[in-house]
N, C-alpha and C positions, 0 to 999 in steps of 0.2 A: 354121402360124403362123411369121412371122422372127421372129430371135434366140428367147431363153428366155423363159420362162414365168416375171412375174415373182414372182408367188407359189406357184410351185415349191421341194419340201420340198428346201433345200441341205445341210442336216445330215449328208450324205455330205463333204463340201468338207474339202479337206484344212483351210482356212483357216478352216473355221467348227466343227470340233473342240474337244474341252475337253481343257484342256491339264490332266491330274493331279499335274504337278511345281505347280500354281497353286489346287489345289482349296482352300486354307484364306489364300488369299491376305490376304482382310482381318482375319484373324486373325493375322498375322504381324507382330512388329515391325518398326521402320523398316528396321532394320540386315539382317534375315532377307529384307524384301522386294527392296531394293537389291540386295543379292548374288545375291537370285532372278532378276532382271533381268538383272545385267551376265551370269550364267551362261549364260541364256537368249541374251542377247545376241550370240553366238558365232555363232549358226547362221545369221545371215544371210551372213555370210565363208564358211560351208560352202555354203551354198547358192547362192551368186555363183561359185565358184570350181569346182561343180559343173557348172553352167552354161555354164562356159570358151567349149568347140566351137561353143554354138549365139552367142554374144557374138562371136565371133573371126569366123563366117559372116558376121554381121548387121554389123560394123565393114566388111567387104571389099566389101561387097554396097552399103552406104549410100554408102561412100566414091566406089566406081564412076557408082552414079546424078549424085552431087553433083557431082564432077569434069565428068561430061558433061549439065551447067546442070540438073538434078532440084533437089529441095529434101526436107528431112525435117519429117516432121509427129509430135507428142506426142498422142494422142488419151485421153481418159481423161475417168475421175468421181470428184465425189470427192478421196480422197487421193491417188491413182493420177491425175487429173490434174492437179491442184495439182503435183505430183511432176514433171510431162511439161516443166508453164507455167514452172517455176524450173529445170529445165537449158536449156530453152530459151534464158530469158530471161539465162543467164549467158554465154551463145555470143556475141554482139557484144561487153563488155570484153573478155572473156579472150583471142578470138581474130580482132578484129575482122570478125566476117561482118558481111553486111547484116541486118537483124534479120528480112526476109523468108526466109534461108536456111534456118533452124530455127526450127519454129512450135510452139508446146504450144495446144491445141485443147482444151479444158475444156464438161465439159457445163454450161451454164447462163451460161458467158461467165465475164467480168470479177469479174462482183457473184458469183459459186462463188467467187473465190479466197479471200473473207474472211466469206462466210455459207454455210454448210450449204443445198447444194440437189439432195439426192441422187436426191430424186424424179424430176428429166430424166433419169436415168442409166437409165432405164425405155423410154424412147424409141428402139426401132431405128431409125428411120427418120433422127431425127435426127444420127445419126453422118455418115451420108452428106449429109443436107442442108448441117451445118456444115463437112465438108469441100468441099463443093460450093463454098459461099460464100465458101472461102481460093482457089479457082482450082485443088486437087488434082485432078491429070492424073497421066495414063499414066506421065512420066517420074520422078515422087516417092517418096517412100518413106513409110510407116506403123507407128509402132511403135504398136498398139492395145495398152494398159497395163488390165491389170485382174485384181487381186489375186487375185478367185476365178474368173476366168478366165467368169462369164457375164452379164457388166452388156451389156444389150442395146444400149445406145448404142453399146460399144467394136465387140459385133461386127457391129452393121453400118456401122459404118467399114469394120472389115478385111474386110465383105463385097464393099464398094463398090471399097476397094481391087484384091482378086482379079479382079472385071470386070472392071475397067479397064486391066487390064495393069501396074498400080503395084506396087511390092516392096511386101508387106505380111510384117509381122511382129510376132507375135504374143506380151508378155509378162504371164504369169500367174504363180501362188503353189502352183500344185494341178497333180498329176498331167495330162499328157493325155489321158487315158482316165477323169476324172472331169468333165472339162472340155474338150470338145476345141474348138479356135478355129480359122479359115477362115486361111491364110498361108502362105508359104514360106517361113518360117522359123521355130521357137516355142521359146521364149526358158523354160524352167520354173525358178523359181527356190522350191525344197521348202522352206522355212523353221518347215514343222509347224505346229500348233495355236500360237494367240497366248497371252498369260497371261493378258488377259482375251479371254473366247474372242470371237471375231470381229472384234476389236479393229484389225483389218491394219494400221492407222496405226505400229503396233510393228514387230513382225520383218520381215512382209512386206516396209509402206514402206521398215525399212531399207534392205532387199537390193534392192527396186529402185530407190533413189536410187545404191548403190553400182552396180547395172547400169547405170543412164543417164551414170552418170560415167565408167563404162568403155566405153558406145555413144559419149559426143558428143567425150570429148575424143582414143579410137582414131580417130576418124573424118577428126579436124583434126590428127592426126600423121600419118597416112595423104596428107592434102590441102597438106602442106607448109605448117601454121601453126606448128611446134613443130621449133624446131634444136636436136637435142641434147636434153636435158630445160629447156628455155627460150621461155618465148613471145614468141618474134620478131615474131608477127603483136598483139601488147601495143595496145590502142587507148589513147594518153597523153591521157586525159582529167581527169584532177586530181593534184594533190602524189602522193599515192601511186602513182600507174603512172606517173610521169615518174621519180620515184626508183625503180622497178624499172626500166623504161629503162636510164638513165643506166649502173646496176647489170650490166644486161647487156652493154654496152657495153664496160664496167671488166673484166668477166670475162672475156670474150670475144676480146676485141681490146686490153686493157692500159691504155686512155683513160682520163685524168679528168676529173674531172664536168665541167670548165668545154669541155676539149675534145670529150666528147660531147655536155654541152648544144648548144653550136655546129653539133656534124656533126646531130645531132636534128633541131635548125630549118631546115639547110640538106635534109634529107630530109622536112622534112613533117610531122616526128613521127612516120613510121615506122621502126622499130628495124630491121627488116628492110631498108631502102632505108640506112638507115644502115651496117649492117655491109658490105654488099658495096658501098659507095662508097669506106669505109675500108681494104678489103683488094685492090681494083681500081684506086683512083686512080680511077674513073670521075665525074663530075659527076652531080647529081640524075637529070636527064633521061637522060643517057647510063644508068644502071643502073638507070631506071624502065623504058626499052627492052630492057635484057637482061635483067631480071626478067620481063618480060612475055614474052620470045622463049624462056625454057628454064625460067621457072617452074613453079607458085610456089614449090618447095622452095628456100633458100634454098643447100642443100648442092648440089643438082643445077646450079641458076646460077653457083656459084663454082665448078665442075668443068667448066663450059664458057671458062671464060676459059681467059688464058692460060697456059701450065703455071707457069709463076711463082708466081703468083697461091696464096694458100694460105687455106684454109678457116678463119671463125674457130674459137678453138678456147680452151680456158681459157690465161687469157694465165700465163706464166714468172712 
């Protein structure tokens, strides 16, 4: 039979555990539950940070595919893709991709994000067909997201994936030898029994929101969207990322707002086309051409000009 059995006894799962720091939970005052919480709440930083080597693979690994035109796919059910659908979906502000760069792939679509429909997550087959139907090929990547590591949809994505020659990789909550999952890369992130038991939307979803923050945004420092700790690649689409703009600007290069607004609209609204027209002398055009010739990183472009030419940098 593919993928798991889905009324297969999971009460081995590290994820589906009872937690005994939580046995008298609703017998606990407010103030005894809270602090149960934030205590509890700790182990997802432990368990992210344990995790480091195979995060650090999977950032060098995605980066590579993307750099040579691959794209990344978020596969999941549930909280775990709900989880996938919202790092996705923050990759074009933050770092202007195209929104086809980073996809989060939800079983049951759209209407999962805001209604419970856990029952697709039952479906092997369907992993591969809704990857199918994004155009996922050989050159992409998958991170198949699933807390207890056996929701039949995730893995047959990342089975689909491994066929086909695509980076697949694999993030769960459980041991792998509780749970083991099809990939070349597997991401375990231990976070223990939940406080209410099976609950993953707690410690697990934390630790994998903090994984996917440290997958999509290592990915696009890596890809030369991030100078310095700064998003040069900032899409200014209302008041507030024009004022971080401008901001960056000020820092960087020493500008005030009235003369970055200016250099701004003379680049497009790109921050990045702005700093290296500002530290170049070069015109729009002229440094849309030399960005395109030694990009994208913004530092690697300033380090092709000419030795003059000085990288920005927090302005005196």
């Amino acid at each position: 039979m593919n993928g798991s059995n889905p009324s297969a006894d999971r009460g081995h799962l590290l994820t589906e555990q009872a937690n005994p720091a939580s046995e008298d939970l609703d017998r606990l005052d407010t103030d005894a539950l809270v602090q149960l919480f934030c205590d509890n709440d700790r182990e997802p930083q432990r368990a992210v940070a344990a995790a480091a080597p195979a995060l650090s693979a999977a950032v060098d690994a995605i980066a590579d595919r993307l750099s040579r035109g691959g794209r990344l796919f978020y596969l999941g059910a549930g909280t775990s893709g709900r989880l996938g659908v919202l790092d996705a979906a923050e990759c074009p502000p933050t770092f202007c991709t195209p929104p086809e760069l980073v996809q989060g792939v939800l079983a049951g679509g759209a209407p999962a994000l805001l209604r419970s429909s856990e029952g697709l997550e039952d479906r092997f087959d369907a992993g591969r067909s809704d990857l199918e139907a994004r155009g996922f090929g050989p050159a992409d990547c998958l991170v198949g997201i699933a807390a207890g590591g056996t929701t039949p949809y995730v893995l047959g994505g990342l089975s689909h994936a491994c066929t086909i020659g695509a980076l697949a990789i694999a993030l769960a909550c459980v041991p792998a030898e509780q749970a083991p999952m099809p990939c070349a890369i597997d991401i375990r992130l231990l976070t223990g029994p939940e406080l209410v038991t099976g609950s993953t939307r707690l410690k697990a979803g934390t630790a994998t929101k903090m994984a996917l923050n440290i997958l999509s945004t290592g990915v696009m420092v890596r890809l030369g969207k991030v100078h310095g700790n700064r998003m040069v690649d900032v899409a200014v689409t209302n008041s507030k990322l024009e004022d971080r703009a401008l901001r960056i600007l000020r820092d960087l290069q020493g500008m005030g707002r009235e003369e970055g607004a200016a250099l701004l609209n003379a680049a497009g609204g790109s921050v990045k086309l702005a700093l290296l027209m500002h530290a170049t002398g070069l015109d729009a055009a002229g440094a849309s051409r030399h960005l395109a010739a030694h990009g994208p990183s913004l530092r690697r472009a300033l380090a092709a000009t000419s030795p003059g030419s000085a990288a920005p940098g927090p302005a005196a």
